[in-house]
C-alpha positions in Angstrom: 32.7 -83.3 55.9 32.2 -81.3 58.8 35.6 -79.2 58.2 35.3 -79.3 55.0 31.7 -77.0 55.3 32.0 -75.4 58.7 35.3 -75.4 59.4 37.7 -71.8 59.4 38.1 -71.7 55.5 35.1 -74.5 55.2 32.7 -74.3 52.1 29.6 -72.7 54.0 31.8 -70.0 55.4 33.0 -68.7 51.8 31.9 -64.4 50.9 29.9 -66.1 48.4 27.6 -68.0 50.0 25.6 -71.0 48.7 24.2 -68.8 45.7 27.1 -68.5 44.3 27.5 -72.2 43.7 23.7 -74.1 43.0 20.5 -72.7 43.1 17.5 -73.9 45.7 14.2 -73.3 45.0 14.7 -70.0 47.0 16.8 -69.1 44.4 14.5 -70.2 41.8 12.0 -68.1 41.6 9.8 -65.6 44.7 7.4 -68.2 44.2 8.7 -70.2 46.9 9.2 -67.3 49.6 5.6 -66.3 49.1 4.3 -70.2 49.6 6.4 -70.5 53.0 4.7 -66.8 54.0 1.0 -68.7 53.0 2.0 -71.6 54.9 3.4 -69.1 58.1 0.0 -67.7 57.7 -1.6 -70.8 58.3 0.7 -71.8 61.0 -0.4 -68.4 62.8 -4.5 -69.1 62.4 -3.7 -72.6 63.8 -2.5 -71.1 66.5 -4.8 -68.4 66.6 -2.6 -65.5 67.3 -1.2 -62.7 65.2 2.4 -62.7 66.4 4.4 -65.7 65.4 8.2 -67.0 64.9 9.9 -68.1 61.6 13.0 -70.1 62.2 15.2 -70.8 59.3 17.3 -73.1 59.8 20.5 -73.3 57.0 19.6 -69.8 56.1 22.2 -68.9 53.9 22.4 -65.3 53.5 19.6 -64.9 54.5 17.4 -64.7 51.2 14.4 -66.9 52.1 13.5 -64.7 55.8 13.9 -61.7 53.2 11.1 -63.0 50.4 8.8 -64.3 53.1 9.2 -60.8 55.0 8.2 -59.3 52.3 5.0 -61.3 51.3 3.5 -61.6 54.8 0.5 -59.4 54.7 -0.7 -57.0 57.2 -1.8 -57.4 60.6 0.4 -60.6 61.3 3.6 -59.8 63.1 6.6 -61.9 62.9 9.9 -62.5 64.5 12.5 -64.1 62.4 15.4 -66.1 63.1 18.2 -67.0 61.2 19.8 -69.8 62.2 23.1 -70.7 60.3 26.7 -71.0 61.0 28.5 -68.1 58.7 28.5 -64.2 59.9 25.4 -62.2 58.8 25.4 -60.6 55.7 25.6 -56.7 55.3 22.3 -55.2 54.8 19.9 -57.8 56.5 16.9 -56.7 58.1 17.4 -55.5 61.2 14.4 -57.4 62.3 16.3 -60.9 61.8 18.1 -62.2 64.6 20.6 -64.3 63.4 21.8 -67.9 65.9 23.5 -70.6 65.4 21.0 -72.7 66.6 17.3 -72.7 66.5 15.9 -70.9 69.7 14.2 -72.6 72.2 10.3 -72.5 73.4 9.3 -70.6 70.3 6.0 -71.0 68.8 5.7 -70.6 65.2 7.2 -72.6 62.1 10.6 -74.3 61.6 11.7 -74.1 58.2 14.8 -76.0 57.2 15.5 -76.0 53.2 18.4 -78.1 52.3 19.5 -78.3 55.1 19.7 -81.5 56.1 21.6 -82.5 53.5 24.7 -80.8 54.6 24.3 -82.6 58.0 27.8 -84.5 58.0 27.6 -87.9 57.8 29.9 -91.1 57.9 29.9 -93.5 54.6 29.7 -97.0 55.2 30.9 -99.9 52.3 30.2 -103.2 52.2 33.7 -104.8 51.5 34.4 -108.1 49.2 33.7 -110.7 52.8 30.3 -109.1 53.5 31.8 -106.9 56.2 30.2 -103.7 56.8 32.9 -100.9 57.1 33.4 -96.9 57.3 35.1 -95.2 54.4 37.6 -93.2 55.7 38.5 -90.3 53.2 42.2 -88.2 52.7 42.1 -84.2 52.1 42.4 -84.8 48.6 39.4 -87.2 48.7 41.5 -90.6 48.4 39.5 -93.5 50.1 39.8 -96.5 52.0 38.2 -98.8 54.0 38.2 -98.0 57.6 36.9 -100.0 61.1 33.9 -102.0 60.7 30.9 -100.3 61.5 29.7 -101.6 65.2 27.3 -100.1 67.8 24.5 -97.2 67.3 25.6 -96.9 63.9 25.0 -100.8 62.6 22.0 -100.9 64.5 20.8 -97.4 62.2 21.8 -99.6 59.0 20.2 -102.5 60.1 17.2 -100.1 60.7 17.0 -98.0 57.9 19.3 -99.2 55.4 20.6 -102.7 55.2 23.9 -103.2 53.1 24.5 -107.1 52.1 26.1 -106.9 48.8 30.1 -106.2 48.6 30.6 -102.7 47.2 27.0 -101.3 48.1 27.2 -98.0 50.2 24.9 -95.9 52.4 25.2 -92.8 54.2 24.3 -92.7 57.9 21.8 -90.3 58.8 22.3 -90.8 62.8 23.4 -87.5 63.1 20.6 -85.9 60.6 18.1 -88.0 63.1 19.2 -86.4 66.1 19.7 -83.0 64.7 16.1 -83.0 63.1 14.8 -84.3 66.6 16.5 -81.8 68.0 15.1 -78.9 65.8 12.0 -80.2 66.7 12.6 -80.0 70.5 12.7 -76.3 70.2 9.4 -75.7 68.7 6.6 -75.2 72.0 3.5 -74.9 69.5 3.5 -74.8 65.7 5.0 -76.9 62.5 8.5 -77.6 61.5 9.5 -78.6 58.2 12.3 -79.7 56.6 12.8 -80.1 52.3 15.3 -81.6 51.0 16.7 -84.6 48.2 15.4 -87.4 49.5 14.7 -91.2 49.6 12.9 -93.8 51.6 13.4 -97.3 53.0 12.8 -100.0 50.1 13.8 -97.2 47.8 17.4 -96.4 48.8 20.6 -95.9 45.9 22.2 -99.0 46.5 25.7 -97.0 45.9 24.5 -94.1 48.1 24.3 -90.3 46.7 27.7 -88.5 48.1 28.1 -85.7 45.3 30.1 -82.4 45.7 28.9 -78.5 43.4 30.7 -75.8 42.7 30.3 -73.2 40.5 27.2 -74.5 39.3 29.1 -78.0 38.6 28.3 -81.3 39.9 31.8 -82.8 40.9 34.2 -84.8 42.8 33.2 -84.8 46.7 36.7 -84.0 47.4 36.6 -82.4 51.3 39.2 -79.2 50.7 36.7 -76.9 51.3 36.0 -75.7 48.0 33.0 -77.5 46.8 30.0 -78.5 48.8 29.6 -81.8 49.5 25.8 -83.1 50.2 24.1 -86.2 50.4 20.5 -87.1 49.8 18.5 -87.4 53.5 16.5 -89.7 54.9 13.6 -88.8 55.3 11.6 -91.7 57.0 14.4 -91.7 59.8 14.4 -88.4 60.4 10.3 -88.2 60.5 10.5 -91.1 63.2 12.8 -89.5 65.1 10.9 -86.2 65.2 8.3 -88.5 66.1 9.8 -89.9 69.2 9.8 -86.0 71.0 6.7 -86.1 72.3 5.8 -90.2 71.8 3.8 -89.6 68.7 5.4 -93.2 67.6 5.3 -92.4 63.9 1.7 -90.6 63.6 2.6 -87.4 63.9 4.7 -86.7 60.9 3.9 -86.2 57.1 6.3 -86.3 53.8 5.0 -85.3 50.3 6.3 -84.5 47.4 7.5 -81.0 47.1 5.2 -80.4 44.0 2.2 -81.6 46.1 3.4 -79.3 49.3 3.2 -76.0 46.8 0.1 -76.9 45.1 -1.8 -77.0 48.7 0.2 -73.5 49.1 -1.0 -72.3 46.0 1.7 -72.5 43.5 0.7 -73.9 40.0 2.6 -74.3 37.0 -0.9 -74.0 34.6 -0.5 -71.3 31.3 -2.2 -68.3 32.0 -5.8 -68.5 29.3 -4.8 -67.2 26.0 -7.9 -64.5 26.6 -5.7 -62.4 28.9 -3.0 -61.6 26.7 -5.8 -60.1 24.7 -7.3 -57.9 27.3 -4.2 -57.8 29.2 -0.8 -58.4 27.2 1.5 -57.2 30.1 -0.4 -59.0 32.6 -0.3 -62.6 30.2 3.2 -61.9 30.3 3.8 -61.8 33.8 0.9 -64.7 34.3 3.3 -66.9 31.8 6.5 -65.7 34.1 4.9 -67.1 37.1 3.5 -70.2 35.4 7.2 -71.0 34.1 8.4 -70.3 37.9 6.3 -72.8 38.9 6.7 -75.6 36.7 10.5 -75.3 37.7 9.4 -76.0 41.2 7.2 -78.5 40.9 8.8 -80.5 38.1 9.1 -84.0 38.1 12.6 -85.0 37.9 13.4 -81.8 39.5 12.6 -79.8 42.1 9.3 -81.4 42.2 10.3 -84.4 43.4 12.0 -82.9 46.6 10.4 -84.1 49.6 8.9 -82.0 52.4 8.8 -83.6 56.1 5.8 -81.4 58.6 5.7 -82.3 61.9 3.0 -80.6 63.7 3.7 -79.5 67.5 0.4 -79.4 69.3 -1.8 -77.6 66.4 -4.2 -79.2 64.1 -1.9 -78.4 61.2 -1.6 -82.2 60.8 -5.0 -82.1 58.8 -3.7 -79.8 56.3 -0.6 -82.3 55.7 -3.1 -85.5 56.1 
């Protein structure tokens, strides 16, 4: 997985970019962009200063640091990071500085979307004697069933997601953990948040979620480098391991429902009233744009139902998520 995305000729490295295989909600409508710049606003008043740091981490091309640029208002100065492992784009603005890992000792917001997701992780089976073993996978994305799974890794099953039946999988999010804990690290003062497909313990897919896109497809996980491959996060594990930065044991973290998240930012997927299009017909007509965007983003059974980890780092932003 990790070769397959980041290697030389690995998914994520590819002149296209994400964009050019699924959509995100960054890609869905400016909606979003503008809901992150509310949120950075708030971030910044918690903090109470007027110069603060976006990091986005997985940033693609760019494109979210871009629509949240352009929808912070006046007076509030920001320094963007863009933190992702392909070259930067052409044409960027100038004002991004673009890492491959998030900067240290900044204060601001961390803002990670779908990023976790394409955290590589190992697959584990259950096999037909109740033993617990890794799926080991071929170029061409033939399987088979590899070492049993021992040390840090069983104790992250036992944990977080327990396999007894034969043929029931999980993906282990050890690595997502530590990488979210370590995004986390980085921040000295602010919020970091990370949105993404996601389940919790007690609700976990007893066959796991390993899926591959391209081209707008859902397909075959096969790990060539030509599809992305992604995997649904856990959420819960990575919260407690945020957690565990600064002792918080468990408190300090919040996850809701991405169509929750946007309606405290303001987005809302309600019809414009019919007595606009009267007075206003070109302004109903962008009104019933917007309305559409936002019922995309918030829609159950869709984008909606993404979930949105905050961990607050020494602000009181933890009342806004409460």
């Amino acid at each position: 997985m990790e070769s397959a995305l980041y290697g030389p000729e690995g998914f994520y490295r590819r002149p296209e970019g994400p964009a050019g295989h699924f959509r995100t909600s960054v890609h869905a409508s400016p909606l979003f962009a503008s809901a992150v710049a509310r949120l950075l606003v708030a971030t910044a008043e918690a903090l109470d200063t007027d110069e603060i740091a976006l990091v986005d981490v997985g940033a693609g091309r760019g494109e979210l640091l871009t629509g949240v640029l352009a929808a912070v208002p006046d007076g509030l100065a920001v320094r963007p990071y863009a933190v992702e492992r392909a070259a930067r784009p052409p044409g960027l603005d100038p004002r991004v500085e673009w890492t491959d890992r998030p900067p240290p000792g900044v204060r601001g917001l961390l803002f990670a979307n779908e990023w976790l997701d394409n955290v590589p992780v190992d697959v584990a089976e259950t096999g037909p004697d109740g033993t617990v073993r890794y799926v080991l996978v071929g170029p061409d994305g033939t399987e088979r069933p590899g070492a049993p799974v021992e040390g840090p890794d069983a104790n992250w099953l036992a944990r977080w997601w327990p396999l007894t039946e034969p043929g029931t999988r999980a993906e282990i999010g050890r690595a997502r953990d530590e990488a979210w804990a370590a995004a986390v690290a980085t921040l000295d003062r602010g919020l970091a948040v990370a949105v993404d497909y996601a389940h919790v313990r007690g609700d976990r897919p007893p066959f796991g979620t390993l899926t591959g896109f391209r081209d707008g497809r859902e397909v075959r996980p096969v790990p060539d480098g030509g599809c992305d491959i992604t995997a649904h996060v856990a959420l819960d594990a990575c919260a407690a391991a945020g957690d565990v930065r600064d002792g918080a044991g468990g408190a300090g973290s919040f996850v809701l429902k991405q169509r929750e998240a946007l309606h405290r930012l303001g987005v809302s997927g309600e019809r414009p009233p019919l007595t606009l299009a009267v007075n206003d017909p070109a302004s109903y007509v962008r009104a019933l744009a917007a309305a559409g965007e936002a019922a995309e983003l918030t829609a159950r059974g869709g984008l909606g139902d993404f979930g949105w980890l905050l961990r607050p780092v020494g602000t009181a932003l933890r009342d806004w998520a409460a």
